[in-house]
C-alpha positions in Angstrom: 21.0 27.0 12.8 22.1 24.3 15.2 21.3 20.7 14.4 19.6 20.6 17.1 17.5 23.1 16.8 15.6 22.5 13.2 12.2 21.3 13.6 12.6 17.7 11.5 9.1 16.5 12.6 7.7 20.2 10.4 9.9 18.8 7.5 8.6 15.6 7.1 5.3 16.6 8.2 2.5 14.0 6.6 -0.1 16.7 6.1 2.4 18.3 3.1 2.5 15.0 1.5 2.6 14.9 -2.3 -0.3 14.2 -4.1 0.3 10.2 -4.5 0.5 9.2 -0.8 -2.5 8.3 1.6 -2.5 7.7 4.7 0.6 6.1 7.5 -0.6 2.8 9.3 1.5 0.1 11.1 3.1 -3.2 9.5 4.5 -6.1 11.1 8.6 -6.1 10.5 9.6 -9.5 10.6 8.1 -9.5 14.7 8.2 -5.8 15.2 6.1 -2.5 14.1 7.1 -0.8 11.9 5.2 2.3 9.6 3.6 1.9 6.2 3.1 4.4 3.8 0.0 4.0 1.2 1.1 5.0 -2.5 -1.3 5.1 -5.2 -0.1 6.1 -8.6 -3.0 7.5 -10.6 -3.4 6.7 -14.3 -3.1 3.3 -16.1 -3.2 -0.3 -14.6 0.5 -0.8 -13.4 0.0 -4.1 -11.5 2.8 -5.3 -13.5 5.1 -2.6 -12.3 3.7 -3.2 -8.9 4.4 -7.3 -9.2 8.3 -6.3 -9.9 8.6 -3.4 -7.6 7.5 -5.6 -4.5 10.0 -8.1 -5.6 13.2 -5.7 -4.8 15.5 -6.1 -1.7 16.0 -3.2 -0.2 18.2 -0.4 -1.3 18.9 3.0 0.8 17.6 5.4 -1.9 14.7 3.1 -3.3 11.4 3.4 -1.4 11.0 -0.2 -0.1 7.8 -1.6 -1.5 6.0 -3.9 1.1 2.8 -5.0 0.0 -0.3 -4.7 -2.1 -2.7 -1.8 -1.4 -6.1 -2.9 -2.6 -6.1 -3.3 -6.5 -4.4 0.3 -7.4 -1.7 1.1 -4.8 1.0 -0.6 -2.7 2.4 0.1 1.5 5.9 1.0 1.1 7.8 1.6 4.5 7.9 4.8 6.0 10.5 7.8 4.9 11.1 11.3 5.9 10.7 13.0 3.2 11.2 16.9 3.0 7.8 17.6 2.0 9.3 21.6 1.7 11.8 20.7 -0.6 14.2 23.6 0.7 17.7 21.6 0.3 20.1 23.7 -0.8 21.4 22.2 -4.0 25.4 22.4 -4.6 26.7 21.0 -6.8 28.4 18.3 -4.6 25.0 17.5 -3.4 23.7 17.0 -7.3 26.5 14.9 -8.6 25.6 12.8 -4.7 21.9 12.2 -6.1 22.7 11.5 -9.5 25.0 8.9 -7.8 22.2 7.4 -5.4 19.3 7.2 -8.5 21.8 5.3 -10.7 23.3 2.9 -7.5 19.4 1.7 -7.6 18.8 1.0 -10.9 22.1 -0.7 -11.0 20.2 -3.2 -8.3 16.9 -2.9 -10.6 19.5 -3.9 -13.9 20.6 -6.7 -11.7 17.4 -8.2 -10.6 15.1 -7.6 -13.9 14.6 -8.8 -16.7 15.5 -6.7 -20.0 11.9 -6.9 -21.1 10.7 -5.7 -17.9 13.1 -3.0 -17.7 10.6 0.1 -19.6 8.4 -0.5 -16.5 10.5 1.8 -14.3 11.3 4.2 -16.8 8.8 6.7 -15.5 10.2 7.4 -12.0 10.0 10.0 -9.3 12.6 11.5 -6.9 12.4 12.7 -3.4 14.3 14.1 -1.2 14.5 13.1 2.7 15.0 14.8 5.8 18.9 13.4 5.5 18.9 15.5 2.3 19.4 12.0 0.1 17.6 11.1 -2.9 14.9 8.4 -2.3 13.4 6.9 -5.5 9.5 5.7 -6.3 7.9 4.8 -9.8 4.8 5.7 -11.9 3.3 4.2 -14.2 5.0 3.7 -17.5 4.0 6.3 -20.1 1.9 4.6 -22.4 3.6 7.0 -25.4 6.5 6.3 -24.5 9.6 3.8 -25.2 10.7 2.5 -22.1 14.6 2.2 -21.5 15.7 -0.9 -22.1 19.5 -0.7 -21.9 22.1 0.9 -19.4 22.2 4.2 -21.6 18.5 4.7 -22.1 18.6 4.5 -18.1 21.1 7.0 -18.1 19.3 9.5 -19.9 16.0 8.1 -17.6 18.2 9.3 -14.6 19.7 12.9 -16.4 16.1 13.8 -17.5 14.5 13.3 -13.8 17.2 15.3 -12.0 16.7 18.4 -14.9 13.6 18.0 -13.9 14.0 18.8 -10.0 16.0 21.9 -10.6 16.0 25.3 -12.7 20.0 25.1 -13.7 22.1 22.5 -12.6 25.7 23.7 -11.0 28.7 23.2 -12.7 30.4 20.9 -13.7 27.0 18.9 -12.9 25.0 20.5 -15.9 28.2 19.3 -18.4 27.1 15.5 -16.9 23.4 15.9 -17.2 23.9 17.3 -20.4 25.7 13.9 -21.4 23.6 12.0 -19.4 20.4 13.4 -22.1 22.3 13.4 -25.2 20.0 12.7 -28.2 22.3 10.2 -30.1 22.9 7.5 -27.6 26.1 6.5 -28.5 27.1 10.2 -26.8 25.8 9.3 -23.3 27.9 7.4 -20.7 27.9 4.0 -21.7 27.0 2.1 -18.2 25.3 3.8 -15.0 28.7 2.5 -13.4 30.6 5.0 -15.8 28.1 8.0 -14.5 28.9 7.1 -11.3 32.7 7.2 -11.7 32.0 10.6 -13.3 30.1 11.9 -10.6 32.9 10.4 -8.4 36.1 11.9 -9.8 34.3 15.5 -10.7 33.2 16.2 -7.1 35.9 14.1 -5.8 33.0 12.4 -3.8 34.3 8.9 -1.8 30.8 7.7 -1.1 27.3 9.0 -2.0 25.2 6.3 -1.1 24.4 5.3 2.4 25.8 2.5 3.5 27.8 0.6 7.2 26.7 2.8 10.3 26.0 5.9 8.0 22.7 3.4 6.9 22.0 1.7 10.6 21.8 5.3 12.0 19.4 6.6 9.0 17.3 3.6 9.4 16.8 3.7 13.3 16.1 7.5 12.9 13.9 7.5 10.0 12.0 4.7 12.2 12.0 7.0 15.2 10.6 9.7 12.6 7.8 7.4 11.0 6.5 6.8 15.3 6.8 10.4 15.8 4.3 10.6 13.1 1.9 8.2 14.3 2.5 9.7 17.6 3.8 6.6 19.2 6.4 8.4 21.7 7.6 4.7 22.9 8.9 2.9 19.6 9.9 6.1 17.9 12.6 6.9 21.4 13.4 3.2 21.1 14.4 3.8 17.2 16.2 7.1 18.2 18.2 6.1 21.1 19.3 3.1 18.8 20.4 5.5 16.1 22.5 7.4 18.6 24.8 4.3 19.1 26.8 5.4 15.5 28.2 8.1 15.1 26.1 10.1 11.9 22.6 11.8 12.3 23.0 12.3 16.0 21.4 15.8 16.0 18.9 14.5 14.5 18.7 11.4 17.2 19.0 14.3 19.9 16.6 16.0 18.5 14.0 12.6 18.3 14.4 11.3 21.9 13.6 15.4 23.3 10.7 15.2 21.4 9.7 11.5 22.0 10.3 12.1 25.7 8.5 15.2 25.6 5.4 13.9 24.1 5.5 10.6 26.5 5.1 13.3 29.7 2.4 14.8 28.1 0.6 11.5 27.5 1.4 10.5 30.9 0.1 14.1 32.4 -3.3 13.6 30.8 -3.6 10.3 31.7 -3.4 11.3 35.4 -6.7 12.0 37.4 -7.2 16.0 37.7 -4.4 17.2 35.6 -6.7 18.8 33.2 -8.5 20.5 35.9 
């Protein structure tokens, strides 16, 4: 199937949201609109959590955390997530997420405390529309010991990604087997070291989106999270700005047709008789 020709809008389509997500709304982006996703982790009071998850910068595979929701949930900005969850998973792909999860906690390592670090040891992957890995957190298992070091992490990041699939492919299920060890003086040391792994198995150069391979994502992603609040304007603004690089442009394509398309319609029952 053509780029061009998949339905992206049907893969990120709100109404298959998981469990954990409300409803879209619109957020002011530093003087322009931008779309807001509501998030509400169920279980125990995680305000902390909350407090150091909105204090982030941004990273490309962390769900950005905008503000407070009420006294139980948080905005975060808009991603196209595949909601299916049909990406076909190779094992160049796997050793590419396991990458993107530990190039975020390396940011998280670098901007929290130690003693704050068992707060995002409960986290949850998903997978967007770009088939990258985008990263969000629960609650902290009250049963559990949170990690507090780099190799605790580690086996934070190995468990999750066992968790998304039946069998890892080789040599990927050889890392994620390190990456859970029981005694931790078997798992990679640092989340650097997993990277470098990841890096030299696959013979991967980059994994985690970044230059023009980020502006295009961004602008499109935008497009996407307009699409969804059916706002035909800003969303072919966003992709018509993504087309400028030169990654993601079938899915760009594919977002000014549609944005285009769903302006004429406006504009055709907006005009006197043409639902006669």
């Amino acid at each position: 199937m053509r780029t061009f020709e998949i339905d992206w809008l049907a893969l990120a389509d709100w109404e298959k949201r998981g469990r954990l997500f409300g409803e879209l709304s619109v957020f002011d982006a530093g003087g322009f609109p931008g779309v807001a996703m509501e998030y509400r982790p169920r279980g125990i009071d995680w305000s902390r959590l909350r407090t150091l998850w909105l204090r982030l910068p941004p990273h490309p595979h962390l769900l950005q955390a905008i503000e407070p929701l009420g006294e139980d949930g948080v905005r975060l900005a808009y991603a196209a997530i595949d909601w299916d969850g049909r990406t076909e998973l190779t094992a160049v792909r796997c050793a590419g997420w396991a990458m993107q999860i530990a190039d975020a906690f390396r940011m998280i390592v670098s901007e929290v405390r130690e003693a704050d670090l068992p707060h995002f040891g409960n986290p949850i992957a998903y997978c967007d529309i770009g088939g990258a890995m985008r990263l969000a957190f629960r609650p902290p298992n009250p049963a559990a010991i949170g990690p507090r070091d780099e190799r605790q992490l580690v086996f934070v990041i190995g468990s999750l990604l066992r968790s998304m699939m039946r069998t890892a492919p080789p040599p990927m299920h050889t890392v994620l087997a390190t990456c859970t060890h029981p005694t931790a003086e078997s798992r990679y040391r640092s989340l650097s070291l997993l990277v470098q792994t990841c890096r030299h198995e696959l013979a991967i150069d980059q994994a985690v989106r970044a230059g023009g391979l980020l502006a295009a994502w961004q602008h499109a992603e935008r497009g996407m999270g307009f699409l969804a609040m059916n706002d035909p304007e800003h969303a072919h603004a966003e992709f018509i700005a993504a087309l400028r690089y030169d990654d993601y442009k079938g899915l760009a394509r594919w977002g000014c047709d549609s944005a285009l398309r769903r302006r004429q319609e406006a504009r055709r029952w907006e005009r006197p008789g043409s639902f006669a």
